[in-house]
C-alpha positions in Angstrom: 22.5 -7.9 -1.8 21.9 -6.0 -4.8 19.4 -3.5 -5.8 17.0 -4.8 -8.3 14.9 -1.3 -9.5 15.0 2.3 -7.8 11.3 2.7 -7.7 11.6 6.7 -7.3 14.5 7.1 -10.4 11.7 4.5 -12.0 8.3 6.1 -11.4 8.7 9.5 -9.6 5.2 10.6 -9.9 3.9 7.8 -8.7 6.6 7.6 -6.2 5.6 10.8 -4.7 2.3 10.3 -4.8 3.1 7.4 -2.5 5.5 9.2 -0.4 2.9 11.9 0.3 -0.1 9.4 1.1 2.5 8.1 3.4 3.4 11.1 5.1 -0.4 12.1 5.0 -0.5 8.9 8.0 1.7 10.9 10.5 -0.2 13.3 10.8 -3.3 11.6 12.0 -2.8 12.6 15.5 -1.0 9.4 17.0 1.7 9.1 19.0 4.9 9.5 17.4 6.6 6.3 19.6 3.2 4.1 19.1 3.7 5.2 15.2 7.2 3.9 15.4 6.3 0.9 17.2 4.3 -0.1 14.3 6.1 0.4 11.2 8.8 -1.5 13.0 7.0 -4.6 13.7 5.5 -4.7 10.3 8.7 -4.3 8.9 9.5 -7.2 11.8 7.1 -9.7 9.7 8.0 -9.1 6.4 11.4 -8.7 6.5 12.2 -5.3 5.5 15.8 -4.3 6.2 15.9 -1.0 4.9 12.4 -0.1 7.2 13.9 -1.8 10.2 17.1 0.2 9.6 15.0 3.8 9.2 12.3 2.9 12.0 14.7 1.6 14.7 16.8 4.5 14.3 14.0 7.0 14.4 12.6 5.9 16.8 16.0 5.7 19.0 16.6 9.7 17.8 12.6 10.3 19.5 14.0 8.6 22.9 12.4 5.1 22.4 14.6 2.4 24.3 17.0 -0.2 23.0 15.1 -2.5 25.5 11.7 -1.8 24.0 13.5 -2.2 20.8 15.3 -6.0 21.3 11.7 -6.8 22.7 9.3 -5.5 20.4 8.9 -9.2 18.5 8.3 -10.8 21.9 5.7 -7.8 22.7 3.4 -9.9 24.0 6.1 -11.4 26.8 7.1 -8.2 28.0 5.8 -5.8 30.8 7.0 -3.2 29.0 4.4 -2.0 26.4 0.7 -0.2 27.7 -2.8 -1.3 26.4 -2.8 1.1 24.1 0.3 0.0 22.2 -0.7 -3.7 22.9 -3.9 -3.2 20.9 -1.9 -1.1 18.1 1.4 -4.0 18.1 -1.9 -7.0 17.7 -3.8 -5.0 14.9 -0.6 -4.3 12.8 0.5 -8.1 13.6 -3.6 -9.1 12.4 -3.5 -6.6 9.2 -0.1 -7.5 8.4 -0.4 -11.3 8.4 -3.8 -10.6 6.9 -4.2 -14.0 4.8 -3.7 -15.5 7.9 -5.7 -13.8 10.5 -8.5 -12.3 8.8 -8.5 -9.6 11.4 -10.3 -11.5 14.5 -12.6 -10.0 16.0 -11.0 -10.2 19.1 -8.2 -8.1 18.1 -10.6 -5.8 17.2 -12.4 -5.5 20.1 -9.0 -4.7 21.8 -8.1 -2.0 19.4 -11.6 -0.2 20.3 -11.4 -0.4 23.8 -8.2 1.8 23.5 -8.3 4.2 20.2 -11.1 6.0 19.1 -12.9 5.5 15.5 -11.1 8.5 13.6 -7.6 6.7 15.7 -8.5 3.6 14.0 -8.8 4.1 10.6 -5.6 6.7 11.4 -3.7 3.5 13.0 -4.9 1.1 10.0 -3.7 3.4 7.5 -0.6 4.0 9.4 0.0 0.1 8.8 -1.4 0.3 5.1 1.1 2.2 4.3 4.0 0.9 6.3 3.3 -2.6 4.8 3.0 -0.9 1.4 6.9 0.5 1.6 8.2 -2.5 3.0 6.5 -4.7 -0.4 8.2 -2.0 -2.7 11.2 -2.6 -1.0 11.7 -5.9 -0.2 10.5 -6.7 -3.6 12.8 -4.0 -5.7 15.7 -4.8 -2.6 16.5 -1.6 -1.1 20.0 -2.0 0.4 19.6 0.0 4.1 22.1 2.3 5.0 24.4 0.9 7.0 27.7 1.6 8.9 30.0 -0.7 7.4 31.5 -3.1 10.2 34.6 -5.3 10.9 34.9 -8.5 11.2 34.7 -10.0 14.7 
């Protein structure tokens, strides 16, 4: 794959201006594996290589599990995740998929029963933002970095 656009070499103001709304998001006050969690299945649905790459590997360096990790797209079929990050996985899957879910109001009623009001606008533009750097690059194709590998 090649890269289409640099977006920072591009636009750097508005490129930092981004970056800093987007580091604005982590410090909301949520948990920094719940955080992870998120921005990884987001990236899950759209497709984002270069976020899977940064996520999964941040979130490995703050002690999150390869098991959590293989199973985060089959959240919903594993013991493994709490309420809490049940709620958080559904709401990014609902707000992600947005055209398609309109947000129900199930979902919703979820996400309240386990993060406060301040948490949930934190949480929603924790995804906001996540789905925001996986459009820029998907669309401009960020090449992750990755270990190059030999064949099998």
């Amino acid at each position: 794959m090649k890269e289409r656009l640099n977006a920072f070499a591009a636009a750097p103001t508005l490129m930092q201006a981004w970056l800093e709304y987007s580091q604005s998001t982590l410090k909301a006050g949520l948990e920094p594996s719940l955080m992870e969690l998120v921005k990884i299945r987001a990236s899950q649905i759209n497709g984002c290589a270069f976020c899977l790459n940064m996520h999964a590997a941040a979130a490995r360096k703050a002690g999150e599990t390869e098991e959590r990790l293989y199973l985060l797209a089959a959240w919903r079929e594993s013991p493994l995740y709490t309420a809490r990050e049940r709620a958080a996985l559904a709401w990014t899957e609902a707000l992600t998929q947005l055209a398609e879910t309109h947000a129900p109001d199930e979902t919703y009623v979820a996400l309240q029963a386990q993060f406060s009001e301040p948490e949930q606008v934190a949480l929603t533009l924790l995804i906001v933002a996540i789905n925001g750097w996986n459009r820029i690059q998907v669309g401009f194709r960020a090449v992750p970095a990755v270990e190059a590998r030999r064949a099998a």
